[in-house]
C-alpha positions in Angstrom: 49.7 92.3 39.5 47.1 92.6 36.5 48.5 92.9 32.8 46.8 94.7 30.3 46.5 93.5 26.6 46.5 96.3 23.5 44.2 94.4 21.0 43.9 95.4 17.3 40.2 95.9 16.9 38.3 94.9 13.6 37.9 97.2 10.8 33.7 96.7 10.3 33.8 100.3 8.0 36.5 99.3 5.7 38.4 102.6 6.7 42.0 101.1 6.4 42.6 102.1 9.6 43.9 100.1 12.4 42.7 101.0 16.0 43.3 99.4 19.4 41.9 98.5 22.6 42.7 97.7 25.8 41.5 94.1 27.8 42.6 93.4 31.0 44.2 90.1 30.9 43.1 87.1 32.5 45.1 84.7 34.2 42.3 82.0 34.8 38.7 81.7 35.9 37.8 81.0 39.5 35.1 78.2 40.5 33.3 79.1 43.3 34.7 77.1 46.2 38.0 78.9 45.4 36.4 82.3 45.1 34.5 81.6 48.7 38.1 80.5 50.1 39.8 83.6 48.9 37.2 85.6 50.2 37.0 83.8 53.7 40.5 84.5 54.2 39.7 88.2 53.9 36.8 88.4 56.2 37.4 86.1 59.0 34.3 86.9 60.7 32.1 84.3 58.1 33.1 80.4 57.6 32.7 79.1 54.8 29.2 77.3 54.9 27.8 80.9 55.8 29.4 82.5 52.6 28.3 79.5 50.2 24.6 79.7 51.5 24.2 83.7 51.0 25.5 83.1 47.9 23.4 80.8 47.1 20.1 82.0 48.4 21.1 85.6 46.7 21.5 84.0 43.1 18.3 81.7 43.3 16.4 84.6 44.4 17.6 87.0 41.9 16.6 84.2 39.4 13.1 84.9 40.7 12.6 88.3 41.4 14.3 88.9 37.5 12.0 86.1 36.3 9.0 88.4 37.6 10.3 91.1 36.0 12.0 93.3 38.4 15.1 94.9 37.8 17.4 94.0 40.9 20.0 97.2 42.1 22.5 95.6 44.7 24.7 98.5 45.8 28.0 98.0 45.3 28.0 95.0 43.0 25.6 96.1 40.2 21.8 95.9 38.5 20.9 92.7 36.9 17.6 92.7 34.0 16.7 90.2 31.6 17.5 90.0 27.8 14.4 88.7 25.5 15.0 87.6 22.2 13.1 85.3 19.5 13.5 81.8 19.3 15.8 80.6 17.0 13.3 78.4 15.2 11.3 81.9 14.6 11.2 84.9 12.9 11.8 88.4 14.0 8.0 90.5 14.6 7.1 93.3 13.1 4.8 95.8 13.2 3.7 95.3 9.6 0.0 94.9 8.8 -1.2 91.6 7.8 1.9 89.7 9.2 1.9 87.0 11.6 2.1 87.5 15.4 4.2 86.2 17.6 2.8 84.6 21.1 4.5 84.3 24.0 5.9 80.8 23.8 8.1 82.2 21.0 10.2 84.8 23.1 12.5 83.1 25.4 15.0 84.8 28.2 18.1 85.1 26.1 20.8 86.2 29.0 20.8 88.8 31.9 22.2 92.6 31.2 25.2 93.5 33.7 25.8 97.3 34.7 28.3 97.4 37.5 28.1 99.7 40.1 30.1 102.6 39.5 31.4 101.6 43.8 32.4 98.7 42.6 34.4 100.3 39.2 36.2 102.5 41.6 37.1 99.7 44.1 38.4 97.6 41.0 40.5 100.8 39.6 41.8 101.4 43.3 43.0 97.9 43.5 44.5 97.5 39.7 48.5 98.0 39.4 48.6 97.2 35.8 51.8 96.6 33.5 52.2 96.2 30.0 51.1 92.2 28.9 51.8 92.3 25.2 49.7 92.8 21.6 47.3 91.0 20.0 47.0 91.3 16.3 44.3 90.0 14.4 45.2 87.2 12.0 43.6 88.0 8.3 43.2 84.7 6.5 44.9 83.6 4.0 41.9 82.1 2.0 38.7 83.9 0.6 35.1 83.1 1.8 34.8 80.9 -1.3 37.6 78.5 -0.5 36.7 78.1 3.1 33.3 77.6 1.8 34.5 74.6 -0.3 36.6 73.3 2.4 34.0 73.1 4.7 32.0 71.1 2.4 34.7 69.0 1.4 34.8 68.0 5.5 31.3 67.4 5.7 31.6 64.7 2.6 33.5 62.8 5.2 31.9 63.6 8.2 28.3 63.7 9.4 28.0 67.0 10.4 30.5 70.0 11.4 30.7 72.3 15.1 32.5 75.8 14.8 35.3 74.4 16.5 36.0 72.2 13.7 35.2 75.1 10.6 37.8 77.5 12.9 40.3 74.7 13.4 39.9 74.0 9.4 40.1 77.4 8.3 42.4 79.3 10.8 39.8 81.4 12.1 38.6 82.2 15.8 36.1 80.8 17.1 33.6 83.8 17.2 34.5 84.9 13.7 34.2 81.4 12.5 30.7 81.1 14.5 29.8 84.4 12.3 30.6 83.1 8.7 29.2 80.0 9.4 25.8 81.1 9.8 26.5 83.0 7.1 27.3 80.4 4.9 23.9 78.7 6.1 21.7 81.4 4.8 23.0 81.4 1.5 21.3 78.5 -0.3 23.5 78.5 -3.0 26.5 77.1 -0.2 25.0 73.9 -0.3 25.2 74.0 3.7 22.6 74.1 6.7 22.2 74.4 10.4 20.5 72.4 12.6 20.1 72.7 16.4 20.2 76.0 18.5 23.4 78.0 20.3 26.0 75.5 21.9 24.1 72.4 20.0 23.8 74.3 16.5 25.3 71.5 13.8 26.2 71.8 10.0 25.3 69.4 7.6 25.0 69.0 3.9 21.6 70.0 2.4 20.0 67.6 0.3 21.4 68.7 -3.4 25.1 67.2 -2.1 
């Protein structure tokens, strides 16, 4: 039996009002030899070896129809299409006269945009006996911008550098929120702070004035 979680969701407009959501929660993530099992044990009629090397051959081949730029439908699990963005190490284009260009090698495949098929919403609904699995509140801190600012310099006068993991563990935010004001607190020059690296590498250091 699924739960679902009621989540209080951020307020962004400064309304003082405190909504919710729902998320289905999720009792752990299955690897794929335990998700072919599972689904083996359903369908008798395909072993094993035949389920891993359709699966296979269907996600190296959406790879390269996507990477040619189709949008790929499957019916009843979803269309896949992929997400550009700008390098980090770039700046956003524009279309303002007399401004640099960007080429090709600056635009990079970002991720892949999901949108299920509604066959396979229905299925999932069909299937779903939910009960009640708790609240979530969100967890204001304690300290202002300026103080976790300070304390993450403070850490990196003893360390080398800094990861999110460490500025949420050190200031008692989550991780996304913490990955947010950090690079924040890198484009203000006046933190004294700077990135280096790109997504899951991206490091904070000093800049040179400490």
């Amino acid at each position: 039996m699924a739960q679902y979680i009621k989540k209080e969701m951020p307020d962004l407009n400064g309304t003082g009002e405190k909504k919710a959501y729902y998320k289905l929660k999720t009792w752990r993530k299955l690897d794929a030899d335990e998700f072919v099992k599972r689904c083996c044990s359903f369908h008798r009629a395909y072993g094993e070896s035949v389920v891993k090397g359709v699966l296979s051959a269907v996600c190296e081949h959406l790879a390269y129809e996507i990477a040619n730029g189709y949008s790929v439908k499957i019916d009843g699990l979803g269309t896949f299409t992929a997400k550009l963005g700008v390098r980090e190490d770039k700046e956003m284009d524009s279309f303002e006269e007399g401004t640099a260009k960007l080429n090709a090698k600056s635009i990079e495949v970002t991720g892949v945009s999901y949108r299920a098929d509604k066959n396979m919403v229905r299925e999932i609904d069909m299937n779903c006996d939910l009960e009640r699995g708790g609240e979530e509140r969100l967890m204001k801190p304690k300290s202002t911008l300026k103080q976790r600012t300070e304390k993450a310099r403070q850490f990196l006068k003893k360390n080398v550098y800094m990861r999110v993991d460490e500025y949420a563990s050190l200031t008692g935010l989550s991780y996304s929120t913490a990955s947010r004001e950090l690079r924040k607190i890198a484009a203000d020059p006046e933190s004294g702070i700077i990135s280096q690296g790109r997504k899951s590498g991206k490091l904070y250091l000093l800049g040179k004035k400490e």
